[in-house]
BALOKE-41841 format. One record per residue (C-alpha): z, y negated, x negated; residue in one letter. Coordinates in steps of 0.1 Angstrom, whole numbers, padded with zeros to 4 digits, always signed. Layout:
<nodes>
ZYXa;...
</nodes>
This chain:
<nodes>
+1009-0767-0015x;+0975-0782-0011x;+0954-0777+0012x;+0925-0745+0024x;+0891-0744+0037x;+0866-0719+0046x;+0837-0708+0023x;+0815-0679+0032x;+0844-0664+0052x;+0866-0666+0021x;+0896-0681+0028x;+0901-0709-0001x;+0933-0723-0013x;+0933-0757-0034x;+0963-0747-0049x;+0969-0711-0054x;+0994-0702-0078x;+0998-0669-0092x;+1029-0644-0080x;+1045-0615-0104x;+1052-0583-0095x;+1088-0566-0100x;+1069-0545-0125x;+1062-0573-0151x;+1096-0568-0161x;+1092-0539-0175x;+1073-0549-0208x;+1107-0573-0207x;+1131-0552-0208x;+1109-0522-0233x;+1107-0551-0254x;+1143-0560-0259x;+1152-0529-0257x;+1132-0518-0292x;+1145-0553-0305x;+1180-0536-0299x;+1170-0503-0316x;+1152-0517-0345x;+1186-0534-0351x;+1204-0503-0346x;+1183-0483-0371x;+1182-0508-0396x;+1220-0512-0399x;+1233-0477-0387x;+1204-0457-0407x;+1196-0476-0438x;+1231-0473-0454x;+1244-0458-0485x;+1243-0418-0479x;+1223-0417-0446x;+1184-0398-0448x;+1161-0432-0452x;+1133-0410-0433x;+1146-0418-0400x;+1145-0453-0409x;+1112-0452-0422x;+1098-0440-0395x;+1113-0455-0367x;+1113-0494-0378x;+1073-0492-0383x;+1070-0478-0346x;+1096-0501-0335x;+1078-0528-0352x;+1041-0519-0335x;+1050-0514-0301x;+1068-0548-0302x;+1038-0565-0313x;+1019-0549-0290x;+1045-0554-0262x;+1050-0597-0271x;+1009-0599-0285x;+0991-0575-0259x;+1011-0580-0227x;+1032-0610-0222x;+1007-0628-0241x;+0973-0615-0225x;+0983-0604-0189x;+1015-0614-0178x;+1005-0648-0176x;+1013-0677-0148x;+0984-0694-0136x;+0972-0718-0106x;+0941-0721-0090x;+0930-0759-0082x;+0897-0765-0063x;+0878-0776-0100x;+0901-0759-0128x;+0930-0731-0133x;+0958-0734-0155x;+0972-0705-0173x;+1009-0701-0188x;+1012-0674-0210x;+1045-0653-0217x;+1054-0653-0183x;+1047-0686-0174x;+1066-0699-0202x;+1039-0707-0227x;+1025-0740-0230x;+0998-0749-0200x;+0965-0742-0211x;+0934-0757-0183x;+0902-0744-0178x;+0873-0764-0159x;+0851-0733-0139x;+0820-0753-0151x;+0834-0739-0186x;+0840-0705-0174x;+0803-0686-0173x;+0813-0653-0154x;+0841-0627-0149x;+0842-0591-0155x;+0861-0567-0137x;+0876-0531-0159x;+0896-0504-0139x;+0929-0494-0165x;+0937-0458-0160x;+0970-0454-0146x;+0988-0418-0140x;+0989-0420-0106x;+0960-0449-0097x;+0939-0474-0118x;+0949-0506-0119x;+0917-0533-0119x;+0919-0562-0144x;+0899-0594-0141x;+0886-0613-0176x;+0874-0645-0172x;+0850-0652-0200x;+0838-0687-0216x;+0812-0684-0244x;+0815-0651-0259x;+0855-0643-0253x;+0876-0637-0226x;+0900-0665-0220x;+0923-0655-0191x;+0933-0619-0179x;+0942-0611-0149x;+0960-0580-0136x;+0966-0558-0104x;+0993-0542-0124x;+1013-0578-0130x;+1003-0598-0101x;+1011-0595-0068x;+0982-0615-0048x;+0958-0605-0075x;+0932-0598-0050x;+0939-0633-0033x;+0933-0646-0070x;+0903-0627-0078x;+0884-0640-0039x;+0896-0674-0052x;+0878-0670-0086x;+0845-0652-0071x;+0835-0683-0051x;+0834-0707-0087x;+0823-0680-0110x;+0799-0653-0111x;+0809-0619-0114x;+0791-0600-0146x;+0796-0566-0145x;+0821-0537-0141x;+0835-0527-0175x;+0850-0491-0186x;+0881-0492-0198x;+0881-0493-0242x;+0916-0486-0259x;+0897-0498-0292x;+0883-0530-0274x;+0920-0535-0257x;+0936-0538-0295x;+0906-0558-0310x;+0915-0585-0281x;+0951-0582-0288x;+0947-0591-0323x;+0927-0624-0315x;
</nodes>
């Protein structure tokens, strides 16, 4: 697809589309999974002569992870998109979402944020454009991230390095 070149001893596709990992179907299947036990609660658990407290407290937690399961990830970061030479294209919810373009003239900078991980961090990329960051991309979700993130360094400047902010992480999800 397309065609490469060499700039600065970066090789540079003209069509580089993104590739998921196995593990973006993980959020998937937590997702439908807590779809399936929200059902389960609300019919098995909300009867006549059952204790209301289990449902009370699981729906709401059911309810909250799934927002922040179909909002946070398959929303924000596991998203489809394709490098061209003068624009990228992302597809949110898995690359199902309606196709969204972006020209890199548009796109000021990127920041890069490490995401603490158990056993290693996983780095994200944000691309910003005015004062909010428009496309996320993740180690953790993509497979050639690092091919992605080379692409994007040659059009756009990098910023900065961020630390990783759980309160910053839900005020994004929310937008």
């Amino acid at each position: 697809m397309g065609f490469q070149f060499i700039y600065h001893n970066i090789e540079i596709k003209c069509m580089l589309p993104s590739k998921f990992k196995y593990g973006i179907f993980f959020p998937v299947f937590v997702a439908v999974f807590l779809f399936v036990l929200l059902f389960l609660v609300i019919f098995l658990f909300t009867g006549e002569g059952n204790d209301p407290l289990i449902a009370l407290i699981t729906i709401p937690v059911c309810i909250l992870f799934l927002v922040w399961i179909i909002l946070g990830e398959l929303r924000t970061k596991a998203i489809k998109v394709t490098i061209s030479y003068d624009r990228i294209e992302v597809r949110r919810y898995l690359g199902y979402g309606n196709p969204v373009e972006y020209w890199f003239s548009e796109i000021e900078e990127f920041t890069t944020v490490l995401l603490p991980s158990e056993y290693r961090d996983h780095e994200s990329l944000n691309l910003i454009k005015g004062e909010r960051k428009i496309i996320k991309l993740s180690e953790f979700y993509h497979e050639n991230y690092f091919e992605l993130k080379e692409n994007i360094s040659v059009k756009c400047k990098e910023l900065k390095s961020e630390k990783y902010n759980l309160l910053r992480e839900i005020k994004e999800i929310l937008e």
